[in-house]
Each structure stands twice: as C-alpha cells, then as structure tokens.
C-alpha positions in Angstrom: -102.3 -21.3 1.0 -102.7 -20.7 -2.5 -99.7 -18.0 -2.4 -97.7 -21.0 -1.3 -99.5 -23.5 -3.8 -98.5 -21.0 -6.3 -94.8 -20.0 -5.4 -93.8 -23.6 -5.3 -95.4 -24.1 -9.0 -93.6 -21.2 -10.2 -90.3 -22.5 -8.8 -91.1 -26.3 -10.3 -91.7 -24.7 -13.7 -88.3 -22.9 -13.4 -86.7 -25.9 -12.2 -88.0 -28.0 -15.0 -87.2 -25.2 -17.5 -91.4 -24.6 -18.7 -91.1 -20.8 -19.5 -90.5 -19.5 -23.0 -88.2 -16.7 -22.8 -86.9 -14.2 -25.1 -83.5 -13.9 -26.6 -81.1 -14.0 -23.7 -79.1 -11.1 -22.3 -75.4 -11.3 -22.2 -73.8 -10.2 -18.3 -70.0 -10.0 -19.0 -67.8 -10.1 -15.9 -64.0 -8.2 -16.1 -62.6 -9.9 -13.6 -59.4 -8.5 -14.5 -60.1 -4.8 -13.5 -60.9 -5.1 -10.0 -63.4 -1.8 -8.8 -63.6 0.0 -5.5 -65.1 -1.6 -2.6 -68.1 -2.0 -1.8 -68.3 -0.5 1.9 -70.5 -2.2 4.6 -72.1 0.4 5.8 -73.9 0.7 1.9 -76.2 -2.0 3.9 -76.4 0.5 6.2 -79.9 1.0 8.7 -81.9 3.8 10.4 -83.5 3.5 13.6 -85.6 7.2 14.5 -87.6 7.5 17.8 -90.8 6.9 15.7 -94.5 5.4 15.8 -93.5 1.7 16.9 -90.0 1.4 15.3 -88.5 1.3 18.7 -91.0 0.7 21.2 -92.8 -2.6 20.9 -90.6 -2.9 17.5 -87.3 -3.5 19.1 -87.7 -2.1 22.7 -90.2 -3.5 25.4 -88.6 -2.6 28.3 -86.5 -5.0 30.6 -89.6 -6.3 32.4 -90.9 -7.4 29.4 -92.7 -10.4 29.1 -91.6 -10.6 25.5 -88.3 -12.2 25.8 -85.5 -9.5 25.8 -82.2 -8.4 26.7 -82.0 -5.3 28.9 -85.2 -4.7 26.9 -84.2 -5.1 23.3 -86.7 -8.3 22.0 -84.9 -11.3 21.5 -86.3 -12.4 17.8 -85.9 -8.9 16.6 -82.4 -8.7 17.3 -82.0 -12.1 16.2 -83.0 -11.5 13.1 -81.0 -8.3 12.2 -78.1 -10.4 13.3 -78.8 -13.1 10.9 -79.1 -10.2 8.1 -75.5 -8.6 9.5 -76.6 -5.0 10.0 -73.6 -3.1 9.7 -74.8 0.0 11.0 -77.3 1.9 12.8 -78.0 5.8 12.4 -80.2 7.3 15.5 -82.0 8.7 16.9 -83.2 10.3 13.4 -84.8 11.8 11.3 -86.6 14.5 11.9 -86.7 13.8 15.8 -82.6 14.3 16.4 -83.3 17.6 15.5 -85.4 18.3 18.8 -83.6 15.8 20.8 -81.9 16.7 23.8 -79.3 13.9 25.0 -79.7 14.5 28.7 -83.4 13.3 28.8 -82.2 10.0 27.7 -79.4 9.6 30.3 -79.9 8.0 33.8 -82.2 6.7 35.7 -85.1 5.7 33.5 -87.9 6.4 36.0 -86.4 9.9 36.7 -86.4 10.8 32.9 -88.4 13.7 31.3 -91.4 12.6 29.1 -91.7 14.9 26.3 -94.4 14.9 23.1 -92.8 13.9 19.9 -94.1 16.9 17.8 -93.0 14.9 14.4 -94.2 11.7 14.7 -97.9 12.0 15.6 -97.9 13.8 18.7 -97.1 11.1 21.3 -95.5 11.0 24.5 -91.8 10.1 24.2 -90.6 8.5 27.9 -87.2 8.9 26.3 -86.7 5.2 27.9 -84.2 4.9 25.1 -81.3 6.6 25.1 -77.4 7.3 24.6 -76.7 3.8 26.9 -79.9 2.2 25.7 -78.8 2.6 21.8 -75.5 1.6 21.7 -76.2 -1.3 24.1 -78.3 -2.3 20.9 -75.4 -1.8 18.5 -73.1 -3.7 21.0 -75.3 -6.8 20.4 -75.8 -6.4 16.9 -72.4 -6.1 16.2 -72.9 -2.7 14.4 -71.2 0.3 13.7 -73.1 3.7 15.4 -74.3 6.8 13.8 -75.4 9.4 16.1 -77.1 12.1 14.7 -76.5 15.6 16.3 -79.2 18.0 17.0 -78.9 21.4 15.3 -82.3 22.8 15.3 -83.1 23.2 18.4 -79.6 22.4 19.8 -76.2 24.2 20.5 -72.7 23.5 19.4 -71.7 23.3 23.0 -74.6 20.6 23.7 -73.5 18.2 20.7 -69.4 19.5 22.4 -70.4 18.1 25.6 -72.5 14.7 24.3 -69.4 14.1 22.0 -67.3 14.1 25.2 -69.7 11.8 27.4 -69.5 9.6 25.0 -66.3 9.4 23.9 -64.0 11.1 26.9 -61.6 8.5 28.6 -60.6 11.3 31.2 -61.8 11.7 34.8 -64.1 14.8 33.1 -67.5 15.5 34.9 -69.3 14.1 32.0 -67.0 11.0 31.3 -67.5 10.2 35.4 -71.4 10.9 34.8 -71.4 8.5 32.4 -69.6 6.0 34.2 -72.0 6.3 37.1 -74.8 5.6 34.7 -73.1 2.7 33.8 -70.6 2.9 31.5 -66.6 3.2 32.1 -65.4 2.9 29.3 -66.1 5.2 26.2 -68.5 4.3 23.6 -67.5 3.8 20.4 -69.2 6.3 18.0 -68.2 5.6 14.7 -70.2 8.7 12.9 -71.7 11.7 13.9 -73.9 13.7 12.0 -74.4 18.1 12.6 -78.0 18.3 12.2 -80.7 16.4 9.5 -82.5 17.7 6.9 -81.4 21.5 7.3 -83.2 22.4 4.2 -86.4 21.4 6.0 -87.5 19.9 9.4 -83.8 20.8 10.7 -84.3 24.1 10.8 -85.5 25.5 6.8 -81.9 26.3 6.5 -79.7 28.0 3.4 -76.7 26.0 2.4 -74.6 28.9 3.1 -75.9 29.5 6.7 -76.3 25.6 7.4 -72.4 25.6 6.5 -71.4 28.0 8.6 -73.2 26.9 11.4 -71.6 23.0 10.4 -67.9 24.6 10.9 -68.5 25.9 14.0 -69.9 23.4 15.9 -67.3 20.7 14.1 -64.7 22.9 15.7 -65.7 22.2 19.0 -66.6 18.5 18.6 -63.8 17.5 20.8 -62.9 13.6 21.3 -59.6 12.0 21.8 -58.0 11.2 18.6 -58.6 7.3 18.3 -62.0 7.6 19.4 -63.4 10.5 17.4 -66.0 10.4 15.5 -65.9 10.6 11.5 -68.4 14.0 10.6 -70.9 14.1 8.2 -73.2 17.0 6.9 -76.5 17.4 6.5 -76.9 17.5 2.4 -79.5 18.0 0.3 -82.8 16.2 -1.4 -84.0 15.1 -5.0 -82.2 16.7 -7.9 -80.4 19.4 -5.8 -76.9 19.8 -5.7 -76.3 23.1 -4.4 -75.7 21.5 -0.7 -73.3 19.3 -1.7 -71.2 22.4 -3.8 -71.2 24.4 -0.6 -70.3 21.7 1.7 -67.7 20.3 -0.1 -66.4 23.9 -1.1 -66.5 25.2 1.9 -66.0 22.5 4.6 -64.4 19.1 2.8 -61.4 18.8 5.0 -64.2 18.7 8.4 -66.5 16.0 6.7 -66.1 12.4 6.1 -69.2 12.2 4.1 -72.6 14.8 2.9 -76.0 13.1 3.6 -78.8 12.9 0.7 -82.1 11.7 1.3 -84.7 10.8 -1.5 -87.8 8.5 -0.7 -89.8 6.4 -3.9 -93.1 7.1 -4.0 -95.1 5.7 -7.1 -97.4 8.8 -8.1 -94.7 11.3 -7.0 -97.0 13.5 -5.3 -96.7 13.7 -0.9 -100.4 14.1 -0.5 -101.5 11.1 -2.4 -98.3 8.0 -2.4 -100.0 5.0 -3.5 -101.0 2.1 -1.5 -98.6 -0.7 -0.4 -100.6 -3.6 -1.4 -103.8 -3.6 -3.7 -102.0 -1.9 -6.8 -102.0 -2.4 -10.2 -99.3 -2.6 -12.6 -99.3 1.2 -13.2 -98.0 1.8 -9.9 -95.3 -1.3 -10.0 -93.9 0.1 -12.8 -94.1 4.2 -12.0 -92.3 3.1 -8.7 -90.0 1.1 -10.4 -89.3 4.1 -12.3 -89.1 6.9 -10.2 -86.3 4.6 -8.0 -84.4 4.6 -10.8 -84.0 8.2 -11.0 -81.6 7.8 -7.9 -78.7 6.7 -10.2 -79.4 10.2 -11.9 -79.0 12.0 -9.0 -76.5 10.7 -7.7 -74.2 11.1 -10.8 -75.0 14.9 -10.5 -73.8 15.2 -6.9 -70.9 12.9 -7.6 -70.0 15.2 -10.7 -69.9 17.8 -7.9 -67.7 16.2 -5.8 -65.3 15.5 -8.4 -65.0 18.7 -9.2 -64.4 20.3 -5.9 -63.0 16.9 -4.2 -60.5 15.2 -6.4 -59.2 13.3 -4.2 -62.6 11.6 -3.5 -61.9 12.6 0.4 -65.3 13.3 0.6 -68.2 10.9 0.3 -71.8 10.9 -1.1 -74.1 9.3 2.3 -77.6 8.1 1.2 -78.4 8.2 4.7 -82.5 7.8 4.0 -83.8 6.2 1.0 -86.8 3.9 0.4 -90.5 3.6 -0.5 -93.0 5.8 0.8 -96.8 5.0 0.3 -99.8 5.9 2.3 -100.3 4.1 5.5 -102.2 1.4 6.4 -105.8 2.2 7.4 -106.8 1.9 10.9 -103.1 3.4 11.7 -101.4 6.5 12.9 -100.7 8.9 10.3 -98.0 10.1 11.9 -96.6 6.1 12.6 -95.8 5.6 8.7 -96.5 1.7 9.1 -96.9 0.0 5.5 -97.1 -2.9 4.0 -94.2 -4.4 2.3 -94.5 -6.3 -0.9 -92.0 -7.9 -3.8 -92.5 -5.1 -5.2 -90.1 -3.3 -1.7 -87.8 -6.0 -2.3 -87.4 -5.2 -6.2 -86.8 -1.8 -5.4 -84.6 -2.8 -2.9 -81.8 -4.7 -4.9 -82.0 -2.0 -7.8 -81.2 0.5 -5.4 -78.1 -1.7 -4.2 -76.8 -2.5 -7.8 -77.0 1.5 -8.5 -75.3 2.3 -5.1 -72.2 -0.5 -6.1 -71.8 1.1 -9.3 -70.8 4.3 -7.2 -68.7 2.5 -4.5 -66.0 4.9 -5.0 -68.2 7.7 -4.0 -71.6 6.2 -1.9 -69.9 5.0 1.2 -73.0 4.8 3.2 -76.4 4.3 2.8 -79.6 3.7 5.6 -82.8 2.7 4.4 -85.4 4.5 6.5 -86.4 2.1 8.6 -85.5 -1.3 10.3 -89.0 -2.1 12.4 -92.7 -1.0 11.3 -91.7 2.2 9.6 -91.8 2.9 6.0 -89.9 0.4 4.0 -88.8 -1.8 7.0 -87.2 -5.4 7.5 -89.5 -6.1 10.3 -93.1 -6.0 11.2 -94.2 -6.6 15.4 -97.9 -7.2 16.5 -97.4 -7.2 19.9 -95.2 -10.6 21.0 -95.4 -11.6 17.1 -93.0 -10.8 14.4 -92.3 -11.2 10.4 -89.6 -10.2 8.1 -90.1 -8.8 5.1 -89.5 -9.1 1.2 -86.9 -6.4 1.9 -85.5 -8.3 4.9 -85.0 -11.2 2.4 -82.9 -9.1 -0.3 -80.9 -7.3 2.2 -79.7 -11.2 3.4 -79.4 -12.3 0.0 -77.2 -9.3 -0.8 -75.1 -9.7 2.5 -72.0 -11.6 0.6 -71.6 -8.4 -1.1 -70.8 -6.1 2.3 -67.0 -4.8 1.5 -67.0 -7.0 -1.4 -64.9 -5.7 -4.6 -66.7 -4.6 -7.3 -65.9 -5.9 -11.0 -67.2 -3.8 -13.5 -69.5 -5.6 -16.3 -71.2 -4.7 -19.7 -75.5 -5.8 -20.5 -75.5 -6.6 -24.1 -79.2 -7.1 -25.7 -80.5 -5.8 -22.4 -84.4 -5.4 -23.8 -86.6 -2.5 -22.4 -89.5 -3.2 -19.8 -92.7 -0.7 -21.0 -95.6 0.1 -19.9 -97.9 2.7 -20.9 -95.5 4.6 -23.5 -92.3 4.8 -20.9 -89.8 2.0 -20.5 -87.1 0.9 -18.3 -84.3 -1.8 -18.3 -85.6 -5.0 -18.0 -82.4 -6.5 -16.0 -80.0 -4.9 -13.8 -77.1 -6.4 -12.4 -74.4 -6.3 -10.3 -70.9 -8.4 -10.1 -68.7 -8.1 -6.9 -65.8 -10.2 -5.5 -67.0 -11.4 -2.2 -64.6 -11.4 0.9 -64.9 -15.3 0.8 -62.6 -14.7 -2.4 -66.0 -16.2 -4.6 -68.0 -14.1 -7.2 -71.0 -13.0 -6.9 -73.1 -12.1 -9.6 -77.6 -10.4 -8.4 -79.6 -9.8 -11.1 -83.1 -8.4 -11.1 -85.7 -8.8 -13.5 -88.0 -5.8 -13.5 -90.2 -7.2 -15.7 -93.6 -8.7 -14.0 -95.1 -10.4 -17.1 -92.2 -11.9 -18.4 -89.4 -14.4 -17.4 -86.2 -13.5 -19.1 -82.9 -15.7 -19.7 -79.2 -14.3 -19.1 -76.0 -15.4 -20.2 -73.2 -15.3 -18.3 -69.5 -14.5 -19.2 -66.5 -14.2 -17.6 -63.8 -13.8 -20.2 -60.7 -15.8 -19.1 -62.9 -17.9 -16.6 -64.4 -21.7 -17.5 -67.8 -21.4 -15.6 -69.3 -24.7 -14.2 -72.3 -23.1 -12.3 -74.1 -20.6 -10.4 -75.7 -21.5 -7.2 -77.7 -19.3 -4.7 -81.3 -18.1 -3.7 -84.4 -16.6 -5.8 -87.2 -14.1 -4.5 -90.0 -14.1 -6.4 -94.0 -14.5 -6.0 -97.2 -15.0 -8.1 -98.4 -11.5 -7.5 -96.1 -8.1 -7.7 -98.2 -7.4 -4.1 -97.4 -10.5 -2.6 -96.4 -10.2 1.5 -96.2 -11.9 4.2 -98.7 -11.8 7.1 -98.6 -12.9 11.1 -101.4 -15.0 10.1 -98.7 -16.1 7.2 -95.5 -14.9 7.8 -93.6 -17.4 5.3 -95.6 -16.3 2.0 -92.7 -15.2 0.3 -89.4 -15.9 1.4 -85.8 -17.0 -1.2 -85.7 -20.5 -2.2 -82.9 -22.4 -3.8 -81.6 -21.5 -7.3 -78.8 -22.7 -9.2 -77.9 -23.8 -12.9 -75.0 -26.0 -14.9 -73.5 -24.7 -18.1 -74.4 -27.1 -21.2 -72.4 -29.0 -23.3 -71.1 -26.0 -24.8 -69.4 -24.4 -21.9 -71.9 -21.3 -21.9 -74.3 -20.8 -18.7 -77.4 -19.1 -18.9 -79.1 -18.1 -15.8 -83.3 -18.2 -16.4 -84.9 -15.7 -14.1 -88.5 -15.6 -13.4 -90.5 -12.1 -14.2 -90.3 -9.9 -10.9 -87.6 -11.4 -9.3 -84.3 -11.0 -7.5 -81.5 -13.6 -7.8 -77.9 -13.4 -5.9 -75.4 -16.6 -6.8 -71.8 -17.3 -6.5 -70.4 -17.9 -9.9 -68.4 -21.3 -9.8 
C-alpha cells in the first residue's frame, strides 16, 4: 500500500507542479524531413522452449483448467494482444539449435519426450510444436519467425520443414501436414539458419558458419509468395567480423544478420546483479552498459554500409535485454527474474536507440515474453501480472511503422554517478500511422525531476497528452499479491501564455504523448 500511497503523491506533486527542476532541455522536432520507418517488428518478441516461458506461461494444455484456447491461456494472450505483439521468433535460443521439427508434429500423446540439455535439464514433451506455435501467432495476430536448426540439424531437414510448412502441392509433407490438421500453408514470415553459431549453435567461424548458411539457403525451397525472408546468425558484443562476412559473402540470400547483446549491471556472467534489492550503483552501471548498444550497432551498421549500399541487408537485434541472477528458490537453468522500473527504463532507451537506426534495425525480439529474463509477463500457476516492461512496450505501441522525424537535445545535462556520466534525457519523435506526433522521453536520472521544452519549428503547439511510468523506488514491481504497483497513469500539459510547452518529467521515468 504504501508503493501506491506513494505513486499517487508523486503524480499529485507533478500535477500541481511541486518539483524544482533545473534549467529545461530543449527537444526540437523537424517535422519537415521525414526519416525511415520505424518497422513493427522493432517491437518484436521471443518465445524459446524454456523453464516456464511456454508451459504454464502461455501453454497449459487444452484440458486445462486455466481457461485457454487449444491450450494457449486466455489472459496471457489477452494481454499480448492489448500490447500488439508484432512478432514472435521460436522456438529459440539456444534450444532451435537441438530441435528437431518432427517431434513436435502429430499426435501429441505419440510425441517423443526429449531432455532440454540448455535449459536446466528438463523433460521437453515437445507438446508444442510447428501447429501448436503458429496457432499462437494466428491468435495474436503476429508475424512468425522460425528459427532453423543448424547444430545439430541438416540442410535437407530445415529443406523439408520449409516445405511442410509452406508447400501448397499434393507433396508427402504438405499432405502430412494437412492430415495433422492443416490445409492450407502456414505463413512463415522469417526463417532463421541456425542461432548463436559463434557459441551454443555449434562454436562456429564466420567463414565456415557462411558457407554452411549458403548451402542450406540454397535448398530452402518454398513457392515464391509464400517463402520465407532469411536471416543469418550474426554475431555478439563489439564484434563485427560476422556481419563483414555475411554481408560480403551472402547479402543477396539474407533479408537481415541477427546480433544479440544482453544488459547485465556488473558485466561479468558469473556474478549479474540482482533484480530487485539494488542500490543506485547498479541502476546506473545498467543504465550504462545498455547504452553501449547504440555503439555497437553504429559499428555493424558502418559495416553494412560499406559492403551493402543499397541498405538490402538489415541489422536484426533478435535478443536483447536485462540479465541478472535468478530469483532464489528457482531453477538456475529457468532464468525467472524480477522486473523492476528500472527494466522498463532500459526498455524505452533501447527503443529510442533502435528508431534512431530504423533505416538499418528492422527487427528486434527482446528475450522473453513470459517468466524468462526481461519478460512482459509473470504466471504463478492460474495467476498472472504484467510487467514495467509490459507497460513501456504499450506505451510505445503508437510508434510500430511510425515515421521517424529526426530531432536535436540542446542543454541536455549529464546524469553521474561515481565519476562516469550519461545523458540525462533521451528521446524520440516519430509520426504515428494515426497521422499524430509522438514525442517519449526518458529521464534517466533517479534523484532528480527534469523539465523539457518542446519545439516544433513551423508548428503552434497547444499540448501534449499521454501516459507516465514512474515509481517511488528505482526497484519498484509488481507482485501477485500486488500486481498493480506500478502501472502508466495519465499525463499531459498546456503551453503558457507564451506559446512555449514544457513537458516536466519526474526522475526515473518514461513518458510517450501525442504532440497537439
């Protein structure tokens, strides 16, 4: 209760204007030089057969007495819905590169239980498969991307899913899959040739992983209006030298390289940090080290320009996200964490970095939807919660295939902490398919409320009206006992006398309006 007590205060006192800021920051808007779009699929999210982020997270089963459709639970997809997930990427991770699509077809009782040698060692019933997933993206309305197995797979078996799936003949395969079901072909949007092949897919070089990426595209066969767009397994961190290869070597075959990097606030793997409890060292080194994303990207995309002119090819974030130490009492090998404001903060930097490359990051899946790392959903059992990060993904929907407009951070003051600094704002201008403009802004800061100015040169602004996400504590989150902790509220503000607007943001905060 006194999270609640608290938020409301905090919102009152913004509402009545009781903070003291600093001089404001100036946001100017060019609405006259119209940017690249801002693709959906940026929003993009990862579903990998792992811990419970698909079973009891989003699958029960059809018997079930969790309410469900053909198994999938009811609120969980509900939810997603409401937050207009515009893809899915499955079945990993780490476990497509030991999955073998024929255990996951047909009857369900019949199917082969294997051990999920990844993820902690458990049995997988392989209950959900090829029908099973895209019966999922069906309701959710989402785009697919299927991720091929080339560790322990073959080009001919990622040849011969691609044509169950896809095939519209009277094939073997295409009449197997219509007696398990399904007549018509599915509709797979993207598939991926392997995951990781640096590491867990298979400790690869980028020149064999390439050659082994040509072949098998060559025999990933699919009538023309239903084949899938290809994307490459890339590479991690500061490293470039997958992307060179790739797009030297294979950039009329791929629609887009994959590039994972995960947040962790120490920067070490065998000690992450904990997801609630932390002090303000670890806000602000997390903070940080998601930052250095924008970095890497700009070295991959100088890459790409450079052997890609015609920006053909494009940069996939395909898993991104915090990483801290899992809760105790869990499953190592589950990855279940918290997830606080400070997941939601990361979250909408992350998004204004990945608009400022639209021409280039055409994809992006935060790793993962349900109970796994730096999810949008927690389940106990029959209950369920969304997240901080739930909350910024739907505050951020209004800019899915919005157009970005480029803008300028004048006065922009730095946020330090221990001898390093960071921006204190960060922001991002788009204009919204609705034809209104949209203007997030994050204050990294969590000591200190901040006011911004906004411009739009040629434009008379009246107001800006939208939601906030903020909290008392930078580990504030939401529980089953109290699932609505922290949650957006209502924000908005007039322009004065003067004609000039300034927005007042709260310290640790997201804000998304429409400029009016």
């Amino acid at each position: 209760m006194n999270h609640i007590k608290n938020a409301v205060a905090t919102l009152c006192l913004i509402a009545a204007g009781g903070y003291a800021y600093a001089a404001p920051v100036t946001v100017t808007i060019d609405t006259s030089k119209p940017g690249p779009v801002i693709n959906k699929n940026v929003y993009g999210q990862f579903a990998e057969h792992l811990g419970t982020g698909i079973y009891e997270g989003m699958y029960v089963g059809p018997k079930s007495k969790i309410p469900n459709t053909r198994g999938w639970r009811n609120d969980v997809i509900g939810a997603l819905k409401e937050m207009h997930v515009p893809l899915v990427r499955w079945p990993g991770g780490c476990f497509a590169d030991e999955y073998h699509w024929r255990d996951g077809i047909g009857a369900r009782e019949k199917r082969p239980v294997k051990v999920n040698t990844n993820w902690g060692g458990v049995e997988e019933s392989n209950a959900v498969g090829t029908h099973e997933f895209f019966d999922l993206a069906e309701q959710l309305g989402a785009d697919t991307y299927v991720n091929g197995n080339l560790g322990t797979g073959t080009a001919q078996e990622m040849s011969e899913w691609v044509e169950y799936m896809t095939s519209d003949s009277k094939s073997t395969l295409a009449e197997l899959r219509r007696k398990n079901g399904r007549d018509k072909p599915f509709k797979v949007d993207f598939f991926a040739i392997g995951n990781e092949a640096w590491g867990c897919g298979g400790n690869m070089t980028p020149r064999y992983y390439t050659d082994l990426y040509k072949q098998t595209e060559t025999f990933l066969r699919a009538p023309k209006h239903l084949r899938p767009q290809i994307i490459a397994s890339g590479g991690n961190d500061y490293d470039t030298t997958w992307t060179d290869m790739i797009s030297r070597e294979a950039k009329k075959q791929t629609y887009g390289i994959s590039f994972h990097y995960y947040t962790i606030p120490t920067g070490k793997w065998e000690v992450k940090g904990a997801a609630t409890g932390f002090k303000e060292d670890e806000w602000f080194s997390t903070l940080s080290n998601t930052l250095k994303i924008d970095g890497m990207i700009k070295k991959n995309v100088e890459v790409l320009d450079r052997n890609d002119p015609e920006k053909k090819v494009g940069f996939l974030v395909d898993e991104w996200g915090t990483w801290y130490d899992v809760e105790k009492g869990t499953n190592a090998g589950f990855l279940y964490q918290q997830n606080t404001l400070r997941d939601a903060v990361v979250a909408a930097l992350n998004f204004n970095i990945f608009h400022d490359h639209a021409d280039r990051v055409r994809m992006t899946n935060i790793a993962q939807m349900v109970n796994v790392l730096q999810a949008m959903i927690l389940t106990d059992k029959d209950k369920m919660l969304l997240t901080p990060t739930y909350h910024a993904y739907h505050m951020y929907v209004p800019f899915q295939d919005a157009t970005s407009l480029p803008l300028t951070l004048k006065d922009n003051p730095q946020y330090s902490y221990n001898g390093s600094s960071i921006p204190e704002i960060s922001a991002s201008a788009a204009r919204a398919k609705d034809g209104k403009l949209y203007l997030a802004l994050v204050n990294t800061n969590p000591n200190k409320d901040a006011e911004v100015a906004v411009d739009v040169p040629g434009v008379s602004i009246k107001s800006v009206k939208g939601r906030v996400l903020t909290a008392p504590a930078i580990d504030t989150h939401n529980t089953f006992q109290a699932p609505d902790t922290i949650k957006p509220a209502p924000f908005s503000a007039n322009a004065g006398a003067d004609g000039k607007l300034t927005v007042k943001i709260p310290s640790k905060a997201v804000i998304v309006v429409a400029v009016e």
